[in-house]
C-alpha positions as CSV (number, residue, x, y, z in Angstrom):
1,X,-31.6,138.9,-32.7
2,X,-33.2,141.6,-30.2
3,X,-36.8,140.8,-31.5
4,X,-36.2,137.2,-31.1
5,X,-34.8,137.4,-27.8
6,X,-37.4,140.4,-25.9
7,X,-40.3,138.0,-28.1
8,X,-39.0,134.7,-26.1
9,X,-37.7,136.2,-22.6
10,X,-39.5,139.4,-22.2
11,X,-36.2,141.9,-22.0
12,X,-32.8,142.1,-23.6
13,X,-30.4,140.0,-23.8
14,X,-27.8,141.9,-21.8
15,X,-30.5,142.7,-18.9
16,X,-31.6,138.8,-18.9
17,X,-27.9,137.6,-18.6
18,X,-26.8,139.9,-16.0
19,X,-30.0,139.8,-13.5
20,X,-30.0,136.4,-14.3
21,X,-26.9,134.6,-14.5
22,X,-25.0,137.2,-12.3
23,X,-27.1,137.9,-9.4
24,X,-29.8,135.4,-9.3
25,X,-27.9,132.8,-10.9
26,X,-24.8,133.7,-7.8
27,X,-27.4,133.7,-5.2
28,X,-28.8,129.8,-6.9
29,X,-25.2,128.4,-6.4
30,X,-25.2,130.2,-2.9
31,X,-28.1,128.6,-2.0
32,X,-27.3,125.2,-3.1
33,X,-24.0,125.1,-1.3
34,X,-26.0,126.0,1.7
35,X,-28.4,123.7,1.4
36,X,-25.9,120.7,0.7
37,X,-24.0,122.1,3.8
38,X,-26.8,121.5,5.9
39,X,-28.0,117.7,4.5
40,X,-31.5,118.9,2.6
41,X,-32.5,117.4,0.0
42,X,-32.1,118.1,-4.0
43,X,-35.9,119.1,-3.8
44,X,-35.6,122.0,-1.5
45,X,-32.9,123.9,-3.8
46,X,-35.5,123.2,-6.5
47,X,-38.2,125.0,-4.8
48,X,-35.9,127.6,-3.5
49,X,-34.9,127.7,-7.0
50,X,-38.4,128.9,-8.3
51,X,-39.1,131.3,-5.6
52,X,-35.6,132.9,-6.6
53,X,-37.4,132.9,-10.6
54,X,-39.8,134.9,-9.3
55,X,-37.7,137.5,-7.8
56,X,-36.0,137.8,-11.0
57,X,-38.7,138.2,-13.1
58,X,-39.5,141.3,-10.6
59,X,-35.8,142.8,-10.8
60,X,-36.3,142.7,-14.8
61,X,-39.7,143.8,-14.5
62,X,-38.9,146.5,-12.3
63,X,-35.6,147.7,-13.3
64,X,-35.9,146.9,-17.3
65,X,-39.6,147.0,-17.9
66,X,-40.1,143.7,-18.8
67,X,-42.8,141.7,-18.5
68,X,-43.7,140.6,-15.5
69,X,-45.4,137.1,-16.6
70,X,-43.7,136.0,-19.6
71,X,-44.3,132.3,-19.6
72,X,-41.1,131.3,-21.4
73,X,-39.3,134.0,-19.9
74,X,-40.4,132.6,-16.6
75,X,-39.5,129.1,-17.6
76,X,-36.1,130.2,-19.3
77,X,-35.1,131.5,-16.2
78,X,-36.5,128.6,-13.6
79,X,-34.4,126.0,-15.6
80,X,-31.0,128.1,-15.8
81,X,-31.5,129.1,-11.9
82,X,-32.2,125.8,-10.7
83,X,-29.2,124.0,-13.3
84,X,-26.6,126.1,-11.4
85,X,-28.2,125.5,-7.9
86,X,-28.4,122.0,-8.9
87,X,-24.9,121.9,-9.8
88,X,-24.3,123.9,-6.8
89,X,-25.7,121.2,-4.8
90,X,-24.1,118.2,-6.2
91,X,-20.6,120.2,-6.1
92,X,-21.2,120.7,-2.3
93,X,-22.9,117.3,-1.4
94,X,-19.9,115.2,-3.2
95,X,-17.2,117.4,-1.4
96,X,-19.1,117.3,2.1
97,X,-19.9,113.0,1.5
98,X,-16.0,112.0,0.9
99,X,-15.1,114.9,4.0
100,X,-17.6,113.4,6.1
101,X,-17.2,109.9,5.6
102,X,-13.5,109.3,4.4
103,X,-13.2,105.7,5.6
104,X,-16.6,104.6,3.3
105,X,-16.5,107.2,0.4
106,X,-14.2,108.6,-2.0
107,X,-14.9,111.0,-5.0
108,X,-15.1,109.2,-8.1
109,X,-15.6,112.8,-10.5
110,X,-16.5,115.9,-10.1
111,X,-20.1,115.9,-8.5
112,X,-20.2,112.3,-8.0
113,X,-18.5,110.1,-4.8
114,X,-18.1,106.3,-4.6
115,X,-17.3,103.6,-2.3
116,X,-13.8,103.4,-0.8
117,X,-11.3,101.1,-2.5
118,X,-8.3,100.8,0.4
119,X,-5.0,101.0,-0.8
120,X,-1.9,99.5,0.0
121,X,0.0,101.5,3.0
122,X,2.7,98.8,2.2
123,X,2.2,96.5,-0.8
124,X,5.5,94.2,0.4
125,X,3.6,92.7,3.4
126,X,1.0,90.6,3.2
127,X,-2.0,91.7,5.2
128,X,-1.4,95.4,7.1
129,X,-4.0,96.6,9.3
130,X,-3.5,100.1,8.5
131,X,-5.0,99.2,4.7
132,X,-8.6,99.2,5.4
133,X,-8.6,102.6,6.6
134,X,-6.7,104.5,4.0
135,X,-8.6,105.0,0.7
């Protein structure tokens, strides 16, 4: 198992998961939620995404002795990175939508939002103005 995985991604196992999913992949979620705080688009967390790949291929390389461009290393790492900022993102963008927006938005899962169905503030009367503003 340790020749398959230094062959693919260029280090050990342990050294990939913990610069990787630990601190790089904290500082991905990090920066998704700050960039779903602030309205960018998916697009920038991607980029963001593969500069932070780069920094982690230097920590391993630095740190571990790892190589510095291992393709599928490189690529293993740019798709886990930008998965959790991308989750990150779509966490943070659903919560901040139906926040925002209460009145036209309500979450319909856990990364997704929908539009508002009004309920009923009292189902015995016929027509209540109160129920088009309560979702």
């Amino acid at each position: 198992m340790e020749i398959f995985s230094e062959a693919v991604i260029g280090t050990s196992g342990l050294a990939f998961v913990i610069v990787n999913l630990v601190l790089f992949g904290g500082a991905a979620a990090i920066t998704g939620q700050a960039l779903a705080n602030s309205w960018k688009p998916l697009a920038h967390v991607l980029g963001y995404c593969l500069l932070l790949t780069f920094g982690a291929r230097f920590i391993l390389y630095g740190l571990f002795g790892a190589e510095l461009f291992s393709g599928l290393g490189a690529l293993i790492t740019a798709v886990v990175l930008m998965a959790i900022g991308s989750f990150s993102f779509r966490l943070n963008r659903a919560r901040k939508m139906v926040a925002q927006y209460p009145w036209v938005y309500q979450r319909t899962g856990l990364l997704g939002w929908g539009p508002c169905i009004p309920k009923k503030v009292n189902p015995e009367a016929e027509n209540s103005a109160l129920d088009s503003i309560f979702c």
